[in-house]
N, C-alpha and C positions, 0 to 999 in steps of 0.2 A: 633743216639742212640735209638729216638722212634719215632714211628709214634702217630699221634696224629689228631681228630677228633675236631673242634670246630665247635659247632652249634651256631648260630647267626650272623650275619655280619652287626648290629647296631653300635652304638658309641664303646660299651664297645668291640666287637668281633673285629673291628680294632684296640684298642689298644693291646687286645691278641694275634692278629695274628704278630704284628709286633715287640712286645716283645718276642716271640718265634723267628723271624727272627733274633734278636739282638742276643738271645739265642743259634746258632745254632748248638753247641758242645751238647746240651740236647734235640733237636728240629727238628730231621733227616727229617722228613717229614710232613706235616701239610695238610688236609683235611678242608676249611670250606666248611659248609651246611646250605644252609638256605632255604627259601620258592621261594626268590626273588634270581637269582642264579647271577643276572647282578649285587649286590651290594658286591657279595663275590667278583667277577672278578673284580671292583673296588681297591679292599683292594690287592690283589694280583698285581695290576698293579703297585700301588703307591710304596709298597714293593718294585720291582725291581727297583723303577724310582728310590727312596731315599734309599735301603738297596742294592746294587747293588752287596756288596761282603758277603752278606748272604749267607751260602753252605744251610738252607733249603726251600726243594723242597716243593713248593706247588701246590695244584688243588682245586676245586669248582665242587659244586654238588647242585643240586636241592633237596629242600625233606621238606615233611609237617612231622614237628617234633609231631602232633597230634596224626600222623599213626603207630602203635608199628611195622606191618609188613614190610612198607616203611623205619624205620630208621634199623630194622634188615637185611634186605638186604644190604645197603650201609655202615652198619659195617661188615658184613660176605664179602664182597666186598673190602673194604679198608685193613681190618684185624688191627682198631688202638688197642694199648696197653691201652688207655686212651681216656676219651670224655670231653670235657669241655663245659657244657651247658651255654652258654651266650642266651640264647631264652627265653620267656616267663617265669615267675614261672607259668603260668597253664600247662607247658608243661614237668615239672619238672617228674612227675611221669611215663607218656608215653616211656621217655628216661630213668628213670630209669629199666624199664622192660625191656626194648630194651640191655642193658646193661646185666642185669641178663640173658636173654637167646643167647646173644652172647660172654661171658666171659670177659668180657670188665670192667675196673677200671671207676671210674665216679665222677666229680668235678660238683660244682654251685655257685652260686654268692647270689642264691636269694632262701629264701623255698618255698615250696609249697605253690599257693593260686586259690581256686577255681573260676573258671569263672565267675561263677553266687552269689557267696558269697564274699562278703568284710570281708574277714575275714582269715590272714596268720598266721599261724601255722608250729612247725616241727612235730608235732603229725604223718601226714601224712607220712612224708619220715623217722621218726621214725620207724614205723611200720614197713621199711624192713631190719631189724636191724637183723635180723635170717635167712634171705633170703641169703643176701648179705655174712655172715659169711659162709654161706653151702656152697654157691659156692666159697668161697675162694677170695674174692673180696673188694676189696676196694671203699666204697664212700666217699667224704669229702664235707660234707654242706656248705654255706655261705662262700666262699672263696674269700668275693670281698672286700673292705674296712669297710665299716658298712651295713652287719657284713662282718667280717673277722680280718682283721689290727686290729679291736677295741678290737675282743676276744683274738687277740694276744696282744695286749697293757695289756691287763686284768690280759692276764697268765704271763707277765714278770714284773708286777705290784706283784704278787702272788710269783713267783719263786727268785727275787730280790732283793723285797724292803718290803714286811711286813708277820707278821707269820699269820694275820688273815684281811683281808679285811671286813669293816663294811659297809662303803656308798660308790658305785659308781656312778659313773656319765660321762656318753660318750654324747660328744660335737659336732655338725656337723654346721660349719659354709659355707658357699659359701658367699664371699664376691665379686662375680664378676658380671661386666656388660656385657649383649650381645648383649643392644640397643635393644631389641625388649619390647613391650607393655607390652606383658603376652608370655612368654613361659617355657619348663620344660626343664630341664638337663637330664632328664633320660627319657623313655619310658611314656606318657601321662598321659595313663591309669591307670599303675601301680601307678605314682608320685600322683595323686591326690586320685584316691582311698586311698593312706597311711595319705596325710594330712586330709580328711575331715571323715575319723575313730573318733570314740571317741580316746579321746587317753588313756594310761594305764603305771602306773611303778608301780614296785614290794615293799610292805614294814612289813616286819615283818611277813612274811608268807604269804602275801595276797597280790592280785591284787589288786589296787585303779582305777576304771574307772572315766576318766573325760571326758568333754566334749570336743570337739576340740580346740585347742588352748588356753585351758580355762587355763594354767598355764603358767606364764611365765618371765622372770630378765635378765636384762640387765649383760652378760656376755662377759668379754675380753677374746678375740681367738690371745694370742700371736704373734706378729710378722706380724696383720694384723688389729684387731680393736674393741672395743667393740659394739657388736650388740645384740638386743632385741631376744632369745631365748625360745622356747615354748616345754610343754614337747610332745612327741608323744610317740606313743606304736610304739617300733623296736623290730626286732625278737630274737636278740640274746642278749636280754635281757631274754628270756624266757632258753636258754641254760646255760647261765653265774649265774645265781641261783640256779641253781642244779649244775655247777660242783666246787663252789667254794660256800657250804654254809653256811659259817659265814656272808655272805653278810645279810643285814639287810634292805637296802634301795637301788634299783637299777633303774634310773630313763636315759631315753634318749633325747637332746633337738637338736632341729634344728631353724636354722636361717630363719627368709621369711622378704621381705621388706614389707611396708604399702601398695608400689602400687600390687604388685602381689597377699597380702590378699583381697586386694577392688576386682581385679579382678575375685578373685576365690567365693568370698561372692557373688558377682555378676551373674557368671556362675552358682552359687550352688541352688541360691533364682530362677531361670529361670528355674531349672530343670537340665541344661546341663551335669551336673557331677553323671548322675543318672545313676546305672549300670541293671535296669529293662527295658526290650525291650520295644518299644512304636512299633506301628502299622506307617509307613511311608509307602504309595506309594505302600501298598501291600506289604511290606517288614517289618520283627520284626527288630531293628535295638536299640542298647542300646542306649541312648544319648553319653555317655559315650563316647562312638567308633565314632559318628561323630565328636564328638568333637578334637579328637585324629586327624581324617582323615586332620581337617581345622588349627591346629596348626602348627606352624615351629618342623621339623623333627631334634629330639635334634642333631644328628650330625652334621646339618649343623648351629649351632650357631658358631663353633670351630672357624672360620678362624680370628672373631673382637672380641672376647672374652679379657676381661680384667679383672685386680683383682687374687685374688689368693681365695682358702680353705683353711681352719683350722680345722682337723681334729683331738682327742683326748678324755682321757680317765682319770679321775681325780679321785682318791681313797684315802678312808682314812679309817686307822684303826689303828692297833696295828702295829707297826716297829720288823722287825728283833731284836732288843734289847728290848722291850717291852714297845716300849717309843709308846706316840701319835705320831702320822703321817698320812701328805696329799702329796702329789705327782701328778705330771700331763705326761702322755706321749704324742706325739702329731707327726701330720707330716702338714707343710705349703708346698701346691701345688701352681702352677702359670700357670694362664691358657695358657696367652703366650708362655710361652717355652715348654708346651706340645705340644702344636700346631705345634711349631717349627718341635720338635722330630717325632711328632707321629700323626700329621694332626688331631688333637682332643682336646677337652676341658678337661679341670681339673676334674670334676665330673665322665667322661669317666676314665680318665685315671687312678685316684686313685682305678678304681674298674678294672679294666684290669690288673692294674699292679701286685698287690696278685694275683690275679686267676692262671697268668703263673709263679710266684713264688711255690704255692703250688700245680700246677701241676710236677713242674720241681724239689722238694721237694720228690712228690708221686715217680716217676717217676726213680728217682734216689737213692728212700729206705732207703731217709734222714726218711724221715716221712712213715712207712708202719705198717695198724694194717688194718684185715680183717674187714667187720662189717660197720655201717652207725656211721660217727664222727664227730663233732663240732670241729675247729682248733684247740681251746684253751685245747682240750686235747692230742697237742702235746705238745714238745719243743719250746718254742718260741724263743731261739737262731738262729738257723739256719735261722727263716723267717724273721725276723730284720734283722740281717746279709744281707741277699737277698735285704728286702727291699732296703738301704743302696745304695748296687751297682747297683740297678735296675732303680732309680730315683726317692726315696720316701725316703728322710732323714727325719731318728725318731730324735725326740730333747725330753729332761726333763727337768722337770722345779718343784726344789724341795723349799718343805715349804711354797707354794702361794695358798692359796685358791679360786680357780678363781669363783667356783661353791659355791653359799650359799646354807645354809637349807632351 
């Protein structure tokens, strides 16, 4: 039915590639591209070895997703309908350009965030919000689980269950072991830039900046445990107060154990987590990035990973009938039996698994509106619905207030 483009072939881009395999009535043909072209031919192998009666065809290509000339060629080349950027957010904007001058639809997981600034925004990919419209083209932001699943929990918290939304509260637990000292789930650089930010939630019209970690309560994650939660600044917390604004308090918390904060206090007090080039060997060199270089490559945590995610979305306001009301929506992942499925950890997979929902979504014109869009200004039927069959059961959980004031 489509051809289709994924840049990356990290954690998150093998769970895409292979849920497009799963997919293959929506999925005719599949392109990864990455820098490293021996790890897309990985993700391709494994595909045949474990999807063997998959009808989509795949290839692998080489390409510095930095270069706008380099990725326009290999889509004037390929000819996809759609690109699913699983690569960098600094490489967010390069491929959106690359898109507007080859007519091409365009997906992400993660916004914009500049190389040399700690500091993520959608301001940026806002901006081609006129662009995008002229040519008749679709992009869809944040289409990984947080954000993504979260903005969907949001808008069927919104469409469902209450006439006005006052306080939310999006939940992110990882409650699993990967037997390593210190290591990240997701891309290094990215994961620790996000924790050692001030952190930030929305209340009453106004940002509240705090200090790292500086907030934080012991919250039970359903069906998995209660753990010590801190708040941080996530991005689609910045979308979800403009498109639902009765919202009054909108605050995001994540899980970290004791040893992994000693760790990171550790790293942080030494300089390592420092994204300013130092002078090495004749060489500018961020700490930052060697740090990345000397950590375990989050992919390869998958194979002894134990424990599950608790991922969710807790709201309260006004009810359908005007009554008070709290409500919680949520999905519990298990790192094992992704692994099983999809040679990948839970944190992989919860974010792979939306991105080819809401590609196959775009794709199919369940979800189609020209212009630059946040999820939660679709339907959230049809992507629950997908979640569901895709291996991401939503669960509710009404009248419990898991989240204090």
């Amino acid at each position: 039915m489509s051809k289709v483009i994924i840049i990356g072939a990290g954690g998150v881009g093998n769970v895409v590639a292979k849920k497009c395999a799963q997919n293959d009535s929506v999925f005719t043909e599949v392109l990864i591209a990455t820098r490293t072209v021996s790890k897309a031919d990985k993700i391709v192998a494994e595909i045949h070895q474990h999807l063997p009666d998959s009808k989509t065809q795949f290839s692998t290509a080489s390409v510095d997703a930095d270069n706008v000339p380099a990725l326009v060629e290999l889509f004037n080349a390929f000819k996809p309908e759609l690109v699913i950027n699983v690569a960098l957010p600094y490489q967010d904007l390069t491929i959106m350009d690359a898109c507007l001058e080859t007519g091409v639809h365009y997906l992400d997981t993660a916004n914009y965030e500049p190389l040399d600034v700690a500091k993520f925004e959608y301001s940026w990919q806002w901006a081609y919000r006129q662009r995008f419209e002229e040519a008749g083209l679709m992009a869809l932001l944040g289409c990984g689980f947080d954000p993504g699943a979260t903005n969907i929990f949001t808008a069927h918290h919104a469409k469902h269950h209450f006439s006005e939304i006052h306080y939310l509260d999006i939940i992110d637990c990882n409650n699993g072991d990967h037997g390593k000292a210190f290591a990240t789930n997701f891309n290094p650089e990215i994961n620790i830039r996000e924790i050692t930010a001030n952190g930030r939630y929305y209340e009453n019209g106004e940002w509240i900046e705090t200090k790292p970690l500086e907030i934080s309560q012991d919250i039970y994650y359903p069906k998995v445990a209660t753990r010590k939660s801190f708040v941080l600044y996530h991005e689609e917390l910045e979308s979800l107060v403009l498109n639902f604004p009765t919202i009054k308090r909108a605050r995001f918390w994540m899980t970290f154990g004791e040893n992994y904060i000693k760790h990171l206090n550790v790293l942080e007090g030494i300089g390592m987590t420092s994204i300013v080039p130092i002078d090495f060997r004749g060489l500018k060199v961020a700490p930052i990035e060697f740090l990345k270089a000397v950590l375990p490559v989050p992919e390869s945590l998958a194979e002894n990973y134990t424990g599950q995610t608790c991922i969710g979305v807790q709201a309260k306001g006004v009810g359908k009938e005007g009554q008070e009301k709290v409500h919680f929506v949520y999905n519990v992942c298990d790192h094992a039996e992704t692994y099983k499925e999809v040679q990948a950890q839970g944190v992989s997979y919860t974010t792979g698994v939306p991105a080819m929902i809401g590609a196959a979504l775009m794709l199919q014109g369940v979800w189609k509106k020209v212009g630059v869009h946040n999820v939660e200004e679709f339907d959230p039927d049809p992507f629950i619905a997908e979640m569901n069959k895709w291996g991401l059961k939503v669960d509710e959980l009404a009248g419990i207030e898991l989240v204090k004031a």
